[in-house]
Backbone bond lengths (Angstrom), bond angles and torsions (degrees), N, CA, C in turn:
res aa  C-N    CA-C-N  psi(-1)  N-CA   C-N-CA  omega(-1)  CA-C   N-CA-C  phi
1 X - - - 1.450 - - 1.523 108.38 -
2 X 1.453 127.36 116.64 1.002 125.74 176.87 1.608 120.20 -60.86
3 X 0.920 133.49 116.96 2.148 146.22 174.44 1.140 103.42 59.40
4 X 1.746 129.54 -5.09 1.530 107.77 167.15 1.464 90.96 -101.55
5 X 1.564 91.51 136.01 2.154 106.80 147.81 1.773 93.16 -126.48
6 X 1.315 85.17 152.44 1.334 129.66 -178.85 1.086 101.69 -126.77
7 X 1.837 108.09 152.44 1.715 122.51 167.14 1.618 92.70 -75.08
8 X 1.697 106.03 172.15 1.162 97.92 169.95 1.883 98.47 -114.11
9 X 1.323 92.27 51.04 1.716 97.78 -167.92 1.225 139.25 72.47
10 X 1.457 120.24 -8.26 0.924 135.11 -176.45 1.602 109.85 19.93
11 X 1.455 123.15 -134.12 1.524 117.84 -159.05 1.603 93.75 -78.94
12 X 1.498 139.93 5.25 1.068 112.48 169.79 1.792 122.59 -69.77
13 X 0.930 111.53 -30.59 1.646 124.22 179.01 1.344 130.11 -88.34
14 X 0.848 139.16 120.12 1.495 135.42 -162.59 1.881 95.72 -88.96
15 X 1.214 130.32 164.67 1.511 121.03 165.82 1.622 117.26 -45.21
16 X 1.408 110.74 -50.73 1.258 126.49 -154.56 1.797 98.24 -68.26
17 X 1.430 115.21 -42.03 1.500 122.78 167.81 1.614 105.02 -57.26
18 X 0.812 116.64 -40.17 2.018 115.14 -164.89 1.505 90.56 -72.92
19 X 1.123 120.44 -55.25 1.558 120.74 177.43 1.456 132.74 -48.81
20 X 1.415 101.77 -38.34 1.201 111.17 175.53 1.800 113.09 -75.92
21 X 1.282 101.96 -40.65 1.921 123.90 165.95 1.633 117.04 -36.64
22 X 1.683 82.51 -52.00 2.018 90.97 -179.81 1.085 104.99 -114.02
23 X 1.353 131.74 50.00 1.569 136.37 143.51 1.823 95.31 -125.99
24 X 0.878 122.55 48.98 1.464 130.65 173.80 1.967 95.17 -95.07
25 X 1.053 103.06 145.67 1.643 92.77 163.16 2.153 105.10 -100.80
26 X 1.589 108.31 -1.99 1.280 98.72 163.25 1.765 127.38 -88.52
27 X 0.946 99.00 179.99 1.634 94.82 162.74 1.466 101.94 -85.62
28 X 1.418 119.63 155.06 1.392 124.91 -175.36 1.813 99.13 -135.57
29 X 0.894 117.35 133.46 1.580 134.64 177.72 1.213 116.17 -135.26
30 X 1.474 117.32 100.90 1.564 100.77 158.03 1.366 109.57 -140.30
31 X 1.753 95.92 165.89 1.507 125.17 -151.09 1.676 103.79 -127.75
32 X 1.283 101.44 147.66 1.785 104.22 -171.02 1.402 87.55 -73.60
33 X 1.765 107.94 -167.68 1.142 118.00 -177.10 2.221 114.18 -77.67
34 X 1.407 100.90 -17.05 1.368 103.97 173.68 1.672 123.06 -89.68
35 X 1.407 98.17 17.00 1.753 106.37 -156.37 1.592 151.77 60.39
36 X 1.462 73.37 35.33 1.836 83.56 -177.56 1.515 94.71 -120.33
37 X 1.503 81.29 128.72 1.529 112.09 176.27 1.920 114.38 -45.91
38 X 1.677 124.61 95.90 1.208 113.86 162.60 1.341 126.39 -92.21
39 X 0.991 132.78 10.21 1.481 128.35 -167.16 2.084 108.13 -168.22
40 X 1.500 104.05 148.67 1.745 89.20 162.16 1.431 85.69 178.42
41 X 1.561 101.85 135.44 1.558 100.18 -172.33 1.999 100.85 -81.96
42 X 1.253 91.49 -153.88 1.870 94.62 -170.79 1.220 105.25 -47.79
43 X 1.743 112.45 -60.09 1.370 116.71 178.13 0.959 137.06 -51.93
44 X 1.689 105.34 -42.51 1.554 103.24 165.92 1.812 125.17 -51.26
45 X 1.535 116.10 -43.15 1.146 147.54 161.11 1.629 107.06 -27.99
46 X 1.615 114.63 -59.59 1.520 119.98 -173.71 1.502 95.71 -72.59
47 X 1.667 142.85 -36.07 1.250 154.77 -143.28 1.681 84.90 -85.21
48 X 0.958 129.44 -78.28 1.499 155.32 162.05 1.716 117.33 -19.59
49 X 1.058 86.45 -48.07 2.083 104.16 163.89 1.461 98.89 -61.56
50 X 0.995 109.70 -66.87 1.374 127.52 -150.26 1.787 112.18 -52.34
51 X 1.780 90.88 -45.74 1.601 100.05 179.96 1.846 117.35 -87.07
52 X 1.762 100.73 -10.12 1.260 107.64 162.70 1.768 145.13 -41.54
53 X 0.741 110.77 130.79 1.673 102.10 -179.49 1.928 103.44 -112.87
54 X 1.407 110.49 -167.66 1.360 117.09 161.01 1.114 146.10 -34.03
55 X 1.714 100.67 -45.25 1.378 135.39 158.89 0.959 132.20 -90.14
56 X 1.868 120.03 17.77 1.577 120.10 -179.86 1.586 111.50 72.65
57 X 1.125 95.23 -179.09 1.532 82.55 -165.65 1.818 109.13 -115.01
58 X 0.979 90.48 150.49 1.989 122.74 -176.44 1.547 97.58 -55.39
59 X 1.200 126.89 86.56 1.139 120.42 160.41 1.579 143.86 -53.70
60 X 1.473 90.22 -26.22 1.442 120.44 171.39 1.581 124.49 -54.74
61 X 1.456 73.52 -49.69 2.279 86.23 169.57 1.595 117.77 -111.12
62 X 1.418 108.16 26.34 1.198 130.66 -165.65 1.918 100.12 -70.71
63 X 1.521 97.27 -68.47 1.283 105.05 179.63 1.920 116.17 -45.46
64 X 1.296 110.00 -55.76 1.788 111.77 -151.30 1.812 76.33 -75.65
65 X 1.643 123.09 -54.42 2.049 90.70 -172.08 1.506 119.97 -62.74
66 X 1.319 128.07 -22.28 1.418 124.68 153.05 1.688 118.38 -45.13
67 X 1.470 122.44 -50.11 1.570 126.23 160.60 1.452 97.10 -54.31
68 X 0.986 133.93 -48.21 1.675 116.82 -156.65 1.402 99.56 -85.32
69 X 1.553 122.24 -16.39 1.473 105.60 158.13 1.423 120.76 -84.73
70 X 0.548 136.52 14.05 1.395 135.80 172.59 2.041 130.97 101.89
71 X 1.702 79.38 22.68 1.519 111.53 -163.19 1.506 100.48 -56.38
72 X 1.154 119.31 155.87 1.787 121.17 179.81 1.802 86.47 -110.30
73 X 1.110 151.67 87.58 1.545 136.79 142.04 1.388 146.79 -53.03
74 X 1.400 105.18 87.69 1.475 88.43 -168.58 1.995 117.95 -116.67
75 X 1.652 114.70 163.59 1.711 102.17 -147.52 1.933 72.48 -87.26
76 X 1.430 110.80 154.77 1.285 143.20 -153.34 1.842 92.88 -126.40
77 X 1.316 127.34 93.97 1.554 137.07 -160.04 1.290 96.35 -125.27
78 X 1.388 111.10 155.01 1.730 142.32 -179.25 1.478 85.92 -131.27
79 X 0.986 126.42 104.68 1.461 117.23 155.14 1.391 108.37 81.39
80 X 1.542 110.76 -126.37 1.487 121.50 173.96 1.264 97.04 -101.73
81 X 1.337 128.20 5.18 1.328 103.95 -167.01 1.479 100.85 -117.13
82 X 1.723 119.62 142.49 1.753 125.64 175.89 1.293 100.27 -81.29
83 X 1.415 118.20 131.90 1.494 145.62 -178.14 1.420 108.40 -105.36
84 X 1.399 120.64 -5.24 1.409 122.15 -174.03 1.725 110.95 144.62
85 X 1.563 105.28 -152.04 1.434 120.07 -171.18 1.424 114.76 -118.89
86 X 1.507 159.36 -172.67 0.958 149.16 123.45 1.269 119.99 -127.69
87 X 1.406 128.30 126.20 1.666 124.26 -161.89 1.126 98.81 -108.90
88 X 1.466 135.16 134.72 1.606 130.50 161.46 1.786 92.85 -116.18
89 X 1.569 112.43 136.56 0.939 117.31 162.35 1.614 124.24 -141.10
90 X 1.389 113.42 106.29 1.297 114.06 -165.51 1.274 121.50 -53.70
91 X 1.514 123.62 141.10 1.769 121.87 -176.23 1.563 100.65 -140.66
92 X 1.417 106.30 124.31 1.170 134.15 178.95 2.022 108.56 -38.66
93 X 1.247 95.59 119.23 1.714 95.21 -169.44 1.891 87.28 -67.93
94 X 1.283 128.65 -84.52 1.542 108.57 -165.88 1.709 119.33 -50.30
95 X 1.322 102.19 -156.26 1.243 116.39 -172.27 1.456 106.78 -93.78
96 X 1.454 108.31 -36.06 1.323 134.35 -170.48 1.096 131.45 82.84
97 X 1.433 127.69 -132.49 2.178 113.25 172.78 1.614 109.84 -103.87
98 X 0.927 114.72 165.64 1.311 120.89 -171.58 1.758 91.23 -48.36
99 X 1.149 112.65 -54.64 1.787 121.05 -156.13 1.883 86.21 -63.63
100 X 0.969 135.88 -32.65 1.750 133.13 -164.85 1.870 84.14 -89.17
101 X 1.215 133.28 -71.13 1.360 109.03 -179.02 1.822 121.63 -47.90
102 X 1.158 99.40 -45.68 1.584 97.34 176.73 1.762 113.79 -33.65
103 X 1.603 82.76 -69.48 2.142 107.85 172.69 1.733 94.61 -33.97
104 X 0.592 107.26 -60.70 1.969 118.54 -147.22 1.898 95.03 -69.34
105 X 1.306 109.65 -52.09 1.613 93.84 168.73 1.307 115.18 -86.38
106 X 1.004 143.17 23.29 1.583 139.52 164.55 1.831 90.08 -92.72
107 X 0.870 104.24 -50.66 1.449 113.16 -165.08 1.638 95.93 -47.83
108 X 1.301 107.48 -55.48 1.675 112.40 -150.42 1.649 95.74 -78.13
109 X 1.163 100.76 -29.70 2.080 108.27 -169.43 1.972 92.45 -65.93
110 X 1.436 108.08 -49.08 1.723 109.71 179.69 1.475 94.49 -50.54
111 X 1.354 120.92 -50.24 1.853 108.96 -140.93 1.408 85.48 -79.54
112 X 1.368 132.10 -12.49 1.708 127.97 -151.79 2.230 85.28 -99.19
113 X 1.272 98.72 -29.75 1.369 75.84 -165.36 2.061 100.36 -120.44
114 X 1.077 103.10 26.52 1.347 104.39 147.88 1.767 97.37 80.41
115 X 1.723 114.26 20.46 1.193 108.45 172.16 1.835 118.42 81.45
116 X 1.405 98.84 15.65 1.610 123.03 -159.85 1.735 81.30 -90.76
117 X 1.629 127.59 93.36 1.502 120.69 153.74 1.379 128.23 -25.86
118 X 1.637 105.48 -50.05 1.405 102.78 -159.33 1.575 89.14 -86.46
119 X 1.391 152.21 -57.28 1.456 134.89 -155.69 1.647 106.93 -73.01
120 X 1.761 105.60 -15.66 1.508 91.64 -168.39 1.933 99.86 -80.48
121 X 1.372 117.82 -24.70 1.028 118.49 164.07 1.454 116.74 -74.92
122 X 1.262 153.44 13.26 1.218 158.22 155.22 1.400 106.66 -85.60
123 X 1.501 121.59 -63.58 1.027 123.83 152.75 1.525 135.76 -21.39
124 X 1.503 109.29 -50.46 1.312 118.90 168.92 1.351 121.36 -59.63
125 X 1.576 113.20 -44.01 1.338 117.77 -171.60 1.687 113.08 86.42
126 X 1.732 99.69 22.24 1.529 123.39 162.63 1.272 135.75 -136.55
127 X 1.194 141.99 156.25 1.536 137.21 -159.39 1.536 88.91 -96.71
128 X 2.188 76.84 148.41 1.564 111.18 -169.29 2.262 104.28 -42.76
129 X 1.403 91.91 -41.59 1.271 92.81 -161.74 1.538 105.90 -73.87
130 X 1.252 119.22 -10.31 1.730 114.19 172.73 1.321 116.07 -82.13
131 X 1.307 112.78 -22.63 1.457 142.81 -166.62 1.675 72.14 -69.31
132 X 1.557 112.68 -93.52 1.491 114.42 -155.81 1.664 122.70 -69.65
133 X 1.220 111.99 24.85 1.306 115.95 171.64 1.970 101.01 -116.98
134 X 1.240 96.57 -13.93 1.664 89.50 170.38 1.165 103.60 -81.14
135 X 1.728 128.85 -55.67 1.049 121.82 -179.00 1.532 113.05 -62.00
136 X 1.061 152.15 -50.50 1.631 133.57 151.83 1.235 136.12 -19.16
137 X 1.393 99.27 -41.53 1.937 107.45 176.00 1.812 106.99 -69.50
138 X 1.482 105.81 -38.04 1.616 124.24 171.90 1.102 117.90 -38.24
139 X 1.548 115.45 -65.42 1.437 133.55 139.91 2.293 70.91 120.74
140 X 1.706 97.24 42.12 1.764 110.97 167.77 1.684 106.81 -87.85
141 X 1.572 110.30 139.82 1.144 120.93 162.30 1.313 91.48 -119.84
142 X 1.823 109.42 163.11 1.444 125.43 145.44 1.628 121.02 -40.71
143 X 1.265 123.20 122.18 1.485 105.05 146.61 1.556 130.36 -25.72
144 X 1.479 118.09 132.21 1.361 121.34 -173.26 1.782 108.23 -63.61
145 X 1.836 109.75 -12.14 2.009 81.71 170.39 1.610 89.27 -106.83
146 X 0.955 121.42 40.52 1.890 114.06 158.22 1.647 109.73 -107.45
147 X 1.576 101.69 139.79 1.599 101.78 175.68 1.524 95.08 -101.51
148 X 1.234 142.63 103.17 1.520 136.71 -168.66 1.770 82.89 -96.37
149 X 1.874 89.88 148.98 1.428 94.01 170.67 1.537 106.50 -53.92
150 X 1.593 105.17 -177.16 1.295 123.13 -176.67 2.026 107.08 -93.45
151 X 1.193 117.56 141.74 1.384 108.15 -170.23 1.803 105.56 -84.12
152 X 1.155 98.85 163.03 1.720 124.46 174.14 1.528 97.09 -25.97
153 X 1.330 120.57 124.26 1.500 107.72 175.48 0.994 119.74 -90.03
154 X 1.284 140.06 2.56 1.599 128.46 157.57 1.844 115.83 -122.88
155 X 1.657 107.40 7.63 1.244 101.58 178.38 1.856 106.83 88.17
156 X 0.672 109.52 -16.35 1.502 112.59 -175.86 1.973 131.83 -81.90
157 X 1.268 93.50 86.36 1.416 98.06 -168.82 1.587 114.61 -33.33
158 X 1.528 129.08 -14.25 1.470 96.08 -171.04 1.874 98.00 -109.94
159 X 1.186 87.07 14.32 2.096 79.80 -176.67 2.043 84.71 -111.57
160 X 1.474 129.51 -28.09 1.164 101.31 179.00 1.853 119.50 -61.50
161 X 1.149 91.69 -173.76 1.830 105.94 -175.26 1.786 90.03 -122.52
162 X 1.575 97.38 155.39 0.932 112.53 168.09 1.629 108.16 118.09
């Protein structure tokens, strides 16, 4: 797994719990009660890659972009007392159409490089200005705490950079 580690639960999980965790058809994520990631089955694992950067991933803003994907969160209790978090986040069983894989690595190359146009298009192995005419047709903005560069100012592949 590229910059995320995870426990693999150590004494919180019995086998029979881990099994039941990674036969989920969701992604499963969970976090102690201070927000550190203890557990995530495969899916959770690819979910977790995905929002990763260089430095592993931001636990801090971990939770609300999991809500902004469409994460179900719910508090995980013994009693009266919170033991942690539990994240379910649904992931598409196929691959989908060419145009949904396209979407899906633009997406992950932005979240990997912090919304940076020009490296996520380097990355791609496509110019800045194709980059921002996919995301336009998407009808994608940046997250409101990302400053994403500014796009191609006239649309024109041979005066953009990148």
């Amino acid at each position: 797994m590229s910059g995320t580690r995870t426990s693999s639960g150590g004494g919180l999980f019995s086998p029979l719990a881990k099994s039941l965790l990674d036969g989920f058809g969701e992604a499963v994520i969970l976090f102690d009660p201070d927000g550190r990631i203890t557990y995530a089955n495969a899916r959770g694992q690819r979910v977790l890659d995905r929002l990763s950067d260089a430095n592993g991933v931001n636990t801090r803003s971990l939770l609300p972009r999991l809500g902004r994907m469409g994460a179900r969160i719910e508090r995980v209790e013994t009693g009266t007392v919170t033991v942690g978090h539990a994240v379910y986040v649904a992931v598409p069983d196929g691959e989908g159409t060419l145009a949904d894989q396209e979407r899906r690595a633009i997406l992950e190359a932005l979240n990997a490089t912090g919304w940076r146009y020009t490296e996520t298009a380097r990355r791609l192995g496509i110019s800045r200005t194709t980059l921002w005419r996919r995301l336009r047709t998407w009808g994608i903005e940046p997250p409101p705490e990302v400053t994403a560069e500014q796009p191609p100012s006239d649309g024109d592949p041979d005066t953009a950079t990148g």
